[in-house]
MARVO-810399 format. One record per residue (C-alpha): residue number from 1; residue in three letters; x, y, z. Coordinates in steps of 0.5 Angstrom, whole numbers, padded with zeros to 4 digits. Example, Ala and Ser with C-alpha at 12.3 -4.5 7.8 and 13.67 -1.06 7.14 Angstrom:
2
+-----+---------+-------+-------+-------+
| num | residuo |    px |    py |    pz |
+-----+---------+-------+-------+-------+
|   1 |     ALA |  0025 | -0009 |  0016 |
|   2 |     SER |  0027 | -0002 |  0014 |
+-----+---------+-------+-------+-------+
END
This chain:
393
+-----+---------+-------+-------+-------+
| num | residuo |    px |    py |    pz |
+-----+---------+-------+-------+-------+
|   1 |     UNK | -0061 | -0006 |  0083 |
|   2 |     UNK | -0060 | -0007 |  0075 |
|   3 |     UNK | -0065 | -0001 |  0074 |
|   4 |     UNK | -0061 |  0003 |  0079 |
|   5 |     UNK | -0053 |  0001 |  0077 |
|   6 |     UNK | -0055 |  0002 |  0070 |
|   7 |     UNK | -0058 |  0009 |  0071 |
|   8 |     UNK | -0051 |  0011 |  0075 |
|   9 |     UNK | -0047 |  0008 |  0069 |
|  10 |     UNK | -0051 |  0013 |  0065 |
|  11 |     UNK | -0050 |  0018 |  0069 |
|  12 |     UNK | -0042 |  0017 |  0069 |
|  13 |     UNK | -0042 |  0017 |  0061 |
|  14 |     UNK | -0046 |  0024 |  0061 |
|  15 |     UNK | -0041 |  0026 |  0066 |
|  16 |     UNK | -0035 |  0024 |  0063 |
|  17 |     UNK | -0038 |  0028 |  0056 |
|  18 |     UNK | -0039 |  0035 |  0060 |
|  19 |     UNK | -0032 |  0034 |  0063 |
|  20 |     UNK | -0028 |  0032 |  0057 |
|  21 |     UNK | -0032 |  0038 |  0052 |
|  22 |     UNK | -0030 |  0043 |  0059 |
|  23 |     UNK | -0023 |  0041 |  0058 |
|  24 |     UNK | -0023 |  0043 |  0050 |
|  25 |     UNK | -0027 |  0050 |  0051 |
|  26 |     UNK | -0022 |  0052 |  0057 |
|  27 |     UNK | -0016 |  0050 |  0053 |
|  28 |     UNK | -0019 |  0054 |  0047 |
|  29 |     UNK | -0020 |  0048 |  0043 |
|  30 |     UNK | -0027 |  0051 |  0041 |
|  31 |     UNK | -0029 |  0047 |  0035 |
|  32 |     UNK | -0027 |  0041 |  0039 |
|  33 |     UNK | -0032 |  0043 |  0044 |
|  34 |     UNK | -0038 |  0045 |  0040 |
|  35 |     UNK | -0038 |  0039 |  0035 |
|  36 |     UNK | -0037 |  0034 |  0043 |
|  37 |     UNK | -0044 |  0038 |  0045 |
|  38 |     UNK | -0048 |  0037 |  0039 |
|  39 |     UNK | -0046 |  0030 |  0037 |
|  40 |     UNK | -0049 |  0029 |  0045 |
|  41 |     UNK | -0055 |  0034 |  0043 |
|  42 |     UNK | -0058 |  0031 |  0036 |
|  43 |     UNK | -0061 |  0026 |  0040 |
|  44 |     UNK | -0066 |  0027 |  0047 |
|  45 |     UNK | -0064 |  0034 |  0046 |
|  46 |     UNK | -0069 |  0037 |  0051 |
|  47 |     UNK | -0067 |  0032 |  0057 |
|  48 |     UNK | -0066 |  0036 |  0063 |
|  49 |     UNK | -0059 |  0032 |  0063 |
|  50 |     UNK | -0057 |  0036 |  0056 |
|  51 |     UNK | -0057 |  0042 |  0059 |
|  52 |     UNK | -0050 |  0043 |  0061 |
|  53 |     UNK | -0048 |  0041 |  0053 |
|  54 |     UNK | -0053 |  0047 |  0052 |
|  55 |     UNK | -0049 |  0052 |  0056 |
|  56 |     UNK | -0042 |  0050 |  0052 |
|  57 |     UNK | -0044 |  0050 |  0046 |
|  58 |     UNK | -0047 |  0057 |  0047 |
|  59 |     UNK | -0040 |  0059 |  0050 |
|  60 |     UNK | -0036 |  0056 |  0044 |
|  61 |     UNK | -0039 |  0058 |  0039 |
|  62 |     UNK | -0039 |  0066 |  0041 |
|  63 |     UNK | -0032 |  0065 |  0043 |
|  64 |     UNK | -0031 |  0061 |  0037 |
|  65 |     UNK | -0034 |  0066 |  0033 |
|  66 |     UNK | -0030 |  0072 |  0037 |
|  67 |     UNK | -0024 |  0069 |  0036 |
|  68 |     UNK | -0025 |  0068 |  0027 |
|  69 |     UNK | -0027 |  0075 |  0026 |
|  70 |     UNK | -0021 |  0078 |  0030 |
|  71 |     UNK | -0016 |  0073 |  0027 |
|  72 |     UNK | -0020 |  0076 |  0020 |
|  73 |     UNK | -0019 |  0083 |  0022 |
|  74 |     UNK | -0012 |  0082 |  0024 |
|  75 |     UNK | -0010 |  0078 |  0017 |
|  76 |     UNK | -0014 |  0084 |  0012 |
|  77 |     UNK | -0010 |  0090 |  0016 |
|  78 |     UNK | -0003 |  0085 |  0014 |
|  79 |     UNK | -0006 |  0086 |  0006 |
|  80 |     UNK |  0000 |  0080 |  0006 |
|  81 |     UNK | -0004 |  0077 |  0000 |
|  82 |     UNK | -0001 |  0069 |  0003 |
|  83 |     UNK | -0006 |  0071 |  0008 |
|  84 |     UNK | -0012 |  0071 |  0002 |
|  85 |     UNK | -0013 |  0062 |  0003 |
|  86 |     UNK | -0013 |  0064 |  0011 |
|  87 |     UNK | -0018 |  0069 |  0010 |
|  88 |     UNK | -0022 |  0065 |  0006 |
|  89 |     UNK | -0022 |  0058 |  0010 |
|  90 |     UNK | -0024 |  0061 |  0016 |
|  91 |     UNK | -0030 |  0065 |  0013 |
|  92 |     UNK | -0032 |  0058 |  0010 |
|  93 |     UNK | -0031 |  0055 |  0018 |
|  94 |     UNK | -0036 |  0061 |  0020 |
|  95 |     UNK | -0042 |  0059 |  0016 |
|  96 |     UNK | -0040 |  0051 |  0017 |
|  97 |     UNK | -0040 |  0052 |  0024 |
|  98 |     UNK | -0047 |  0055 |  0024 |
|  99 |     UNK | -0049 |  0050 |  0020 |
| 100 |     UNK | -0048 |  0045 |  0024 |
| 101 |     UNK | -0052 |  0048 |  0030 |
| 102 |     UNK | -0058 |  0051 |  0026 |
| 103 |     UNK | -0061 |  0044 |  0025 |
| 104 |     UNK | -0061 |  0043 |  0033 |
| 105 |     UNK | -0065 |  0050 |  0034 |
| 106 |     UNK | -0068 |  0052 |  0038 |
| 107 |     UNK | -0065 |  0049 |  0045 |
| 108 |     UNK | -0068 |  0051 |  0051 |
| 109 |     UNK | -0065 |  0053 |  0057 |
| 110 |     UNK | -0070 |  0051 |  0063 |
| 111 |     UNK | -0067 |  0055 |  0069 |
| 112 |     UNK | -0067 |  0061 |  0065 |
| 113 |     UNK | -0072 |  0060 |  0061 |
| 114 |     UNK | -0069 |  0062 |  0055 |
| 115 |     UNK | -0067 |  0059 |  0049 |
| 116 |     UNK | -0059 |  0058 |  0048 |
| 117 |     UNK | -0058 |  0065 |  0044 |
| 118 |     UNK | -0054 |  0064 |  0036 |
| 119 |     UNK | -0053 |  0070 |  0033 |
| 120 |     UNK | -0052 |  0067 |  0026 |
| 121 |     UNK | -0050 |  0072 |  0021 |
| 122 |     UNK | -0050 |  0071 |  0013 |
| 123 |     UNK | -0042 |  0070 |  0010 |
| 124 |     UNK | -0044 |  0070 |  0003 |
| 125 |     UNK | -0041 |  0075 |  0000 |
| 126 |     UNK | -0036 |  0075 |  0005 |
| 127 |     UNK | -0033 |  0068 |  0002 |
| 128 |     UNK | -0036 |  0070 | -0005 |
| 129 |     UNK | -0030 |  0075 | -0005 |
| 130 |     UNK | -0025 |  0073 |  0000 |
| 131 |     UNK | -0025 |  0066 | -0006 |
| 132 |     UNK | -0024 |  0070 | -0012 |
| 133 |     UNK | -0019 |  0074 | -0009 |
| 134 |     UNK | -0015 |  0068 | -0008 |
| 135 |     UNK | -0017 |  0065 | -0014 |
| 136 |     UNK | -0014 |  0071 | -0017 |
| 137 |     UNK | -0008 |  0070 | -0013 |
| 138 |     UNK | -0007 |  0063 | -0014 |
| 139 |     UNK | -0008 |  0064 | -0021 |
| 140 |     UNK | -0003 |  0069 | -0022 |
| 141 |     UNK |  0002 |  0066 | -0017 |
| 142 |     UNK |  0002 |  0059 | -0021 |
| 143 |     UNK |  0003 |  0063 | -0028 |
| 144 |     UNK |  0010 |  0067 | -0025 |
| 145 |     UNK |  0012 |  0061 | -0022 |
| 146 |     UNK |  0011 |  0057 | -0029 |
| 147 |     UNK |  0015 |  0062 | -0032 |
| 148 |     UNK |  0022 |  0059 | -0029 |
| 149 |     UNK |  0025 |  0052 | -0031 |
| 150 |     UNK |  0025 |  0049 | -0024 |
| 151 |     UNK |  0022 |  0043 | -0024 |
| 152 |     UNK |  0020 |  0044 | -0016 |
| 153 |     UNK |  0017 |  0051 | -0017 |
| 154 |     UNK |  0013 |  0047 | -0023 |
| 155 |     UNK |  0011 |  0043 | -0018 |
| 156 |     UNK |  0009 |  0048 | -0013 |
| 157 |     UNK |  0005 |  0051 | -0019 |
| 158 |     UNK |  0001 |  0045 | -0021 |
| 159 |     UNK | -0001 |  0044 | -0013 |
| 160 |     UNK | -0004 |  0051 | -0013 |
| 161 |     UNK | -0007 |  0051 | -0019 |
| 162 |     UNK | -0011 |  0044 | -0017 |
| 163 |     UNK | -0013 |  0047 | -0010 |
| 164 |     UNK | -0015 |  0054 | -0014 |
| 165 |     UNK | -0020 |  0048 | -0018 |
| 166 |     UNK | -0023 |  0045 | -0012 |
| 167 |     UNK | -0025 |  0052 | -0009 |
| 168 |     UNK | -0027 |  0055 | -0016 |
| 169 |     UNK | -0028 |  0050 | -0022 |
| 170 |     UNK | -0027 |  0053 | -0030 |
| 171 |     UNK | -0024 |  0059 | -0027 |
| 172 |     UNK | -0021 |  0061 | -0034 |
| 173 |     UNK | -0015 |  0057 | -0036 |
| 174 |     UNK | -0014 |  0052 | -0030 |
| 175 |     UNK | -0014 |  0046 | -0034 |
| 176 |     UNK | -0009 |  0048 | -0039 |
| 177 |     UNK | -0004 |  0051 | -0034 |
| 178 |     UNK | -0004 |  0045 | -0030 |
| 179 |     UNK | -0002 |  0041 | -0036 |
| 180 |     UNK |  0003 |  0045 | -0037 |
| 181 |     UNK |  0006 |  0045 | -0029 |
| 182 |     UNK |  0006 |  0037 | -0029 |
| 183 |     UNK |  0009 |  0037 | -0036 |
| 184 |     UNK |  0014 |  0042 | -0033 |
| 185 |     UNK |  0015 |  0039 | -0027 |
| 186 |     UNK |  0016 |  0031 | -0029 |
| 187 |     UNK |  0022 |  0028 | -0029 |
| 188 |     UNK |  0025 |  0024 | -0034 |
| 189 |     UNK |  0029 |  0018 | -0033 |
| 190 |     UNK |  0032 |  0014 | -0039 |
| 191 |     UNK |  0033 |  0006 | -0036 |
| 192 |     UNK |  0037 |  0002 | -0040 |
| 193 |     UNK |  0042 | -0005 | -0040 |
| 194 |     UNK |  0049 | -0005 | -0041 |
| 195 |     UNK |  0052 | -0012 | -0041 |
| 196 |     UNK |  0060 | -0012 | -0038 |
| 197 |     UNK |  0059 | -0020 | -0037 |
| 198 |     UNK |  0063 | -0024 | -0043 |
| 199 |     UNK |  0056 | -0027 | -0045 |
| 200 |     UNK |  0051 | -0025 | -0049 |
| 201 |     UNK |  0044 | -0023 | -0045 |
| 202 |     UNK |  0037 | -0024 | -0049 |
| 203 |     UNK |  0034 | -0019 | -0053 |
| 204 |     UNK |  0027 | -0021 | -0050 |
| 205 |     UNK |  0030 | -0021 | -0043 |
| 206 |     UNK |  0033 | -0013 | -0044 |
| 207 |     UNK |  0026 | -0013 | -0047 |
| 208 |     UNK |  0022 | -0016 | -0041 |
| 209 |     UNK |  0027 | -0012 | -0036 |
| 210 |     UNK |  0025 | -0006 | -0040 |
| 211 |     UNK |  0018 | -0007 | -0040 |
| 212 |     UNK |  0016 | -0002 | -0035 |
| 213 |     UNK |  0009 |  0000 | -0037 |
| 214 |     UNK |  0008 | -0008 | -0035 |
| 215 |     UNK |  0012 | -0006 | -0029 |
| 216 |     UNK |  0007 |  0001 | -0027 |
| 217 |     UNK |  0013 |  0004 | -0024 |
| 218 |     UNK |  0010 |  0011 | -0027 |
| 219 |     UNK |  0008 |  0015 | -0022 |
| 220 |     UNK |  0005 |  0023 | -0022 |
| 221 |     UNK |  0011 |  0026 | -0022 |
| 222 |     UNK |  0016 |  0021 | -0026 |
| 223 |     UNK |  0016 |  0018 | -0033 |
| 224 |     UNK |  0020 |  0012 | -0034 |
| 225 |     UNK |  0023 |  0010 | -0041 |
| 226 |     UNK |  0026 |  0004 | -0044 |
| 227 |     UNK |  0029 |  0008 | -0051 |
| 228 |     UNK |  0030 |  0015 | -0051 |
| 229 |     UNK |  0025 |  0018 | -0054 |
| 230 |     UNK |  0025 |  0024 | -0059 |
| 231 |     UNK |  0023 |  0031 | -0056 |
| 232 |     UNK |  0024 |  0028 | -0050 |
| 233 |     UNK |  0029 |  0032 | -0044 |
| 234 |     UNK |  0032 |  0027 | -0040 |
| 235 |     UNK |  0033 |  0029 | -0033 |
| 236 |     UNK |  0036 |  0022 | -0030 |
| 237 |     UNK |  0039 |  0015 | -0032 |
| 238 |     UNK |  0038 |  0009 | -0030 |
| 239 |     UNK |  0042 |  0004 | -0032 |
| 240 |     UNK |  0042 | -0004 | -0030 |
| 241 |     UNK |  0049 | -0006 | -0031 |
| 242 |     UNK |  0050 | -0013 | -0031 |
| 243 |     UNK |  0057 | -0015 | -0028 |
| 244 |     UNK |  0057 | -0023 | -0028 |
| 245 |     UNK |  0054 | -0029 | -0031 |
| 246 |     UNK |  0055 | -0035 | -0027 |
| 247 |     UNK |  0052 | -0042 | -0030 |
| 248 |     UNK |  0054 | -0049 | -0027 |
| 249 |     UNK |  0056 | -0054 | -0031 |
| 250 |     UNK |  0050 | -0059 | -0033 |
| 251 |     UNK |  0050 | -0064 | -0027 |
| 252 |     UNK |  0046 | -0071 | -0026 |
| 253 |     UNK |  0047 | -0074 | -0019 |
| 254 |     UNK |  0045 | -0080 | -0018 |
| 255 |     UNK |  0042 | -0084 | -0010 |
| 256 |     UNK |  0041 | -0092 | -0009 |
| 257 |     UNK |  0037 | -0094 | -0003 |
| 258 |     UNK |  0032 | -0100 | -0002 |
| 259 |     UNK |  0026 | -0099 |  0002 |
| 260 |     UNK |  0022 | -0104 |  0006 |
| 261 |     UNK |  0014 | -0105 |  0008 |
| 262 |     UNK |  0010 | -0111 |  0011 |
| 263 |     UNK |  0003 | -0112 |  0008 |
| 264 |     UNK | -0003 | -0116 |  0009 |
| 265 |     UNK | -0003 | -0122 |  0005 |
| 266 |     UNK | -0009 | -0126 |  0006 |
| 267 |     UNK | -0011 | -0128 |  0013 |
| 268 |     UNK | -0009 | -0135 |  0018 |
| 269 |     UNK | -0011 | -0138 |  0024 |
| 270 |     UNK | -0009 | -0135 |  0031 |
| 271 |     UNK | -0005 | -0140 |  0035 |
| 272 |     UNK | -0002 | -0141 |  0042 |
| 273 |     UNK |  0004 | -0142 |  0044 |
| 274 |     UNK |  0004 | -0148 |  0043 |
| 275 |     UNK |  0001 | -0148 |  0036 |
| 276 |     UNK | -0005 | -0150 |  0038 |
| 277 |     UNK | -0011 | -0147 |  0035 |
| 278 |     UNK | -0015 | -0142 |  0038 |
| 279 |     UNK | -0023 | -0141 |  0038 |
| 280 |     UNK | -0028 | -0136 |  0041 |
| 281 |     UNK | -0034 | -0138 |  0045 |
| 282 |     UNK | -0038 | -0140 |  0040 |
| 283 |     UNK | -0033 | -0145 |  0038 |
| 284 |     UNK | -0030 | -0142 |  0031 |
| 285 |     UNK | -0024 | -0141 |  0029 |
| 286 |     UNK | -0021 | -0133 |  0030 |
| 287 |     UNK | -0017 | -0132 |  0024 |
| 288 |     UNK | -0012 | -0126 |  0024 |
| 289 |     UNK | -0009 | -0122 |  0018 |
| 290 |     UNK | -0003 | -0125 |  0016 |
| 291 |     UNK |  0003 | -0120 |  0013 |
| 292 |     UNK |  0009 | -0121 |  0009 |
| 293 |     UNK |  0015 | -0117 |  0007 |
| 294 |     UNK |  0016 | -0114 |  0001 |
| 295 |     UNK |  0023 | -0110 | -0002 |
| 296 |     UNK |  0024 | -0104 | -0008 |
| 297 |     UNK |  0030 | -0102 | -0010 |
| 298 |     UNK |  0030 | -0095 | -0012 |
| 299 |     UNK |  0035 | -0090 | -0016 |
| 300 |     UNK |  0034 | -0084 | -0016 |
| 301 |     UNK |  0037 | -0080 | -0021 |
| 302 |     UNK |  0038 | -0071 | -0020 |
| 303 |     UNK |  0039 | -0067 | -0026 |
| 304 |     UNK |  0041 | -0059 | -0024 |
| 305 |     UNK |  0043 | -0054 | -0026 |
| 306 |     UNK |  0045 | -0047 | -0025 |
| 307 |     UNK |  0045 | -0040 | -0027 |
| 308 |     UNK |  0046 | -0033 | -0022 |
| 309 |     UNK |  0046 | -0027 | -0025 |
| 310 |     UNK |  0049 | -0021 | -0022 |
| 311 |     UNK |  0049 | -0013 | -0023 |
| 312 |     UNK |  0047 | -0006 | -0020 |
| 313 |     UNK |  0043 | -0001 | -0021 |
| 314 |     UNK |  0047 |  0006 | -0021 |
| 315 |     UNK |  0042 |  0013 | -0020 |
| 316 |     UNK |  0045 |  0018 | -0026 |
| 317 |     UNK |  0044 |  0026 | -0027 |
| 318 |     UNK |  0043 |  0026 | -0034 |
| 319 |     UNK |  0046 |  0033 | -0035 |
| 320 |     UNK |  0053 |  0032 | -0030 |
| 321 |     UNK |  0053 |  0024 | -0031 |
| 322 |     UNK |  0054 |  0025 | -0023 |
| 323 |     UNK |  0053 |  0018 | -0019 |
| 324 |     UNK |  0047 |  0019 | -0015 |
| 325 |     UNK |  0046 |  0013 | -0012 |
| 326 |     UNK |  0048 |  0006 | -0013 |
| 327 |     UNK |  0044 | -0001 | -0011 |
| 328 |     UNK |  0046 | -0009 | -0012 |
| 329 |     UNK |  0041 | -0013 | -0016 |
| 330 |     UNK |  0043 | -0021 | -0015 |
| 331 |     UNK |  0038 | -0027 | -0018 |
| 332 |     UNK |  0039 | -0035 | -0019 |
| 333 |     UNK |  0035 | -0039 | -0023 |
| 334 |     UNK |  0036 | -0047 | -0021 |
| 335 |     UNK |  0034 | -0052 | -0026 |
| 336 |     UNK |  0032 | -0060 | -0023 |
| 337 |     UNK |  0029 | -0065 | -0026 |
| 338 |     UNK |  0028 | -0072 | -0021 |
| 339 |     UNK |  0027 | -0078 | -0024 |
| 340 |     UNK |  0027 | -0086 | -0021 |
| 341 |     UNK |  0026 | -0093 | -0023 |
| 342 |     UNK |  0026 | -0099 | -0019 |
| 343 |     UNK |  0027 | -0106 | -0018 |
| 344 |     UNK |  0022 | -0110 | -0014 |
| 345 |     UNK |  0016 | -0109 | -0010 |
| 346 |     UNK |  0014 | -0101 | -0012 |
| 347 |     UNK |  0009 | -0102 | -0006 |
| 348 |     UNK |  0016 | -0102 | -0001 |
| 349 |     UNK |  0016 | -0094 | -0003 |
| 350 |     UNK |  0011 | -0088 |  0000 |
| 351 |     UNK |  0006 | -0087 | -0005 |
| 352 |     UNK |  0009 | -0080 | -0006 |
| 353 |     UNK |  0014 | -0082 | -0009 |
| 354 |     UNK |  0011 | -0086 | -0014 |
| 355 |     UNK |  0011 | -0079 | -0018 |
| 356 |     UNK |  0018 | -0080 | -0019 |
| 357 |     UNK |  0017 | -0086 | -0022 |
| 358 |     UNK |  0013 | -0084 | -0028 |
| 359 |     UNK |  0019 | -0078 | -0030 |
| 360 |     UNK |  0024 | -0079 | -0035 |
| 361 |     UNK |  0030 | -0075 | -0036 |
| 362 |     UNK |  0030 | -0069 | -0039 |
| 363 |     UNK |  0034 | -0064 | -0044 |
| 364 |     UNK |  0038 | -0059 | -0040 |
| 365 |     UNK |  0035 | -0052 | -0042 |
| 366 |     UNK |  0041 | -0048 | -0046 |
| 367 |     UNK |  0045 | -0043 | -0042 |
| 368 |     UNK |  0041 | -0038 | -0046 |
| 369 |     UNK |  0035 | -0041 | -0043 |
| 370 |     UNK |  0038 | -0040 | -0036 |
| 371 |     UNK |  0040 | -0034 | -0036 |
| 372 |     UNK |  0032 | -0031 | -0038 |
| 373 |     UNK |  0029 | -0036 | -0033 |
| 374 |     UNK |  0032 | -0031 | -0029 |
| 375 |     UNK |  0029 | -0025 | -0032 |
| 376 |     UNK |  0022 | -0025 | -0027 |
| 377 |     UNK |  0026 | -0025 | -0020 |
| 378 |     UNK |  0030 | -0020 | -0023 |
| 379 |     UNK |  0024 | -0015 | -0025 |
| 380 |     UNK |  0021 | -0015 | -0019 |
| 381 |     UNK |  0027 | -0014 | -0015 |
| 382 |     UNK |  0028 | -0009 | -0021 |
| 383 |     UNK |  0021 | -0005 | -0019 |
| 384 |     UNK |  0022 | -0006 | -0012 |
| 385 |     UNK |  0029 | -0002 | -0012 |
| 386 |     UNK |  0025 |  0003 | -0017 |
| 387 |     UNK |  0020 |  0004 | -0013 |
| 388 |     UNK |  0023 |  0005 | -0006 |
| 389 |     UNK |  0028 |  0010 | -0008 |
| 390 |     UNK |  0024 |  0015 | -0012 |
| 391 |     UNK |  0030 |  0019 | -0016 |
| 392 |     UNK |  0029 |  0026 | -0012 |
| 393 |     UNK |  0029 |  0025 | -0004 |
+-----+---------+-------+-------+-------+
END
């Protein structure tokens, strides 16, 4: 029964196999079709069950093949040079394909006693040409777009020049050109602080705010820079205003409260009701442990201290000083320091409050201090604001 219910499953895959490599022959899916077939064919290729793999795949690589050297001719009388890539995809695809086959020959069709017929042919020249046709045409197209000063068609030049590089390495210049498209078509963007607030920011937090280097928020097509450099043409600002500097006044709270807790403290006699002593069989006296109440006094002292920084980032075109953009920018740093001491049993406290009776008062950080201590919150939100609202959209 095993035997005969896993036969039939087998059957129901190899059958849903074939159908779905049908549907894709029937719907011009050719290469879909051939690459189900072969992946079927590549083990137990002369089973009788194969069969039908065989005849789709001798359909679909005929009028696969049909279909690619009528799209050839068609895109040659055009004389379109954009139609050199196409050209040179699809004769690659030609020999791919066959390649793909090639391993599984010869496949036998049993019925009419035949091997599946494949006419091969040799493309080499054919890719040969059609690639350095479009060599030179991608090369000559990225020159005359590098020739303008926009930076998007600098960009366009520098995507042809990398793909001429893939499907032709060392053809003539490249590498130079391409330099030259990337430098050509990366934005520039001066990022700098300006303090509108009436308290003095630190140096060392403009310079770790600035720091983005650290930040890595450099990426292939825009280069921040923290001072203007000379040489450099800027395309954008970046500027971090500070608005406001809120810091609280330096504050210490303090909190009384008492805690309670039983503890063994030795062990009695167990009694009756009646005050009498109890035994157990043998006749011994059953003890018990005996607990006593103990009491701590506790004064909690609080020291806090506050400081909120709030600003915004404005997007800027450097050459017409237009807003682009604008975003806010808020971080809060918060000092406290807990700190106890007791009177009575420490014992009546939980254990995980001991800590605070080993801490002692400690000075306030400055105002200075608090406003720096911002400074890591506020160079993530920085980078996350950065980094999610790229300059050109």
């Amino acid at each position: 029964m095993k035997k005969i219910t896993l036969l039939f499953l087998v059957f129901a895959l190899v059958s849903c196999g074939v159908k779905q490599t049908t549907n894709m022959l029937t719907s011009g899916d050719y290469d879909g079709a051939i690459d189900n077939a072969v992946n079927s064919l590549r083990s137990n290729k002369d089973k009788k069950g194969k069969q039908d793999y065989i005849y789709l795949l001798e359909e679909a690589f005929a009028k696969a093949k049909e279909r690619d050297l009528r799209d050839i001719q068609f895109l040659a009388k055009d004389a379109n040079p954009r139609n050199l890539e196409r050209i040179y995809t699809t004769y690659v695809q030609l020999n791919n394909r066959q390649e793909k086959i090639r391993p599984l020959l010869p496949l036998r069709l049993m019925k009419e006693n035949r091997n599946a017929i494949f006419p091969f042919d040799d493309y080499t020249d054919q890719i040969v040409n059609s690639k350095n046709a479009l060599s030179k045409y991608l090369y000559d197209n990225a020159k005359a777009l590098l020739l303008t000063k926009d930076k998007m068609t600098s960009r366009r030049a520098y995507d042809d020049l990398l793909y001429l590089d893939q499907i032709n390495p060392g053809f003539k210049d490249v590498r130079k050109l391409m330099d030259e498209a990337q430098l050509k078509g990366t934005d520039f963007v001066n990022v700098y602080m300006r303090n509108e607030t009436n308290m003095v920011i630190p140096i060392r937090l403009q310079n770790d705010l600035l720091d983005f280097s650290t930040n890595g928020l450099n990426d292939k097509w825009t280069v921040y820079h923290s001072s203007k450099q000379k040489g450099v043409n800027y395309d954008f600002e970046i500027v971090v205003n500070f608005r406001q500097i809120n810091i609280s006044p330096e504050q210490v709270k303090e909190k009384q409260f008492i805690k309670e807790k039983q503890i063994k403290d030795g062990v009695k006699n167990l009694t009756d009701s009646r005050g009498n002593v109890v035994k157990d069989s043998l006749g011994n006296v059953i003890k018990v442990d005996k607990f006593k109440t103990i009491k701590v006094d506790i004064y909690e002292f609080t020291q806090f201290k506050a400081a909120q920084v709030t600003a915004k980032v404005d997007y800027i075109d450097y050459k017409s000083g237009q807003l682009l953009q604008t975003f806010p920018l808020t971080s809060e740093f918060i000092f406290e320091n807990i700190y106890s001491t007791y009177r009575g049993d420490r014992r009546a406290a939980d254990e995980s409050y001991y800590t605070y009776f080993n801490q002692k008062a400690v000075p306030f950080p400055s105002n200075e201090q608090m406003i720096y201590d911002t400074g890591e919150d506020l160079k993530v939100k920085l980078k996350n604001i950065i980094s999610r609202n790229s300059i050109r959209r």
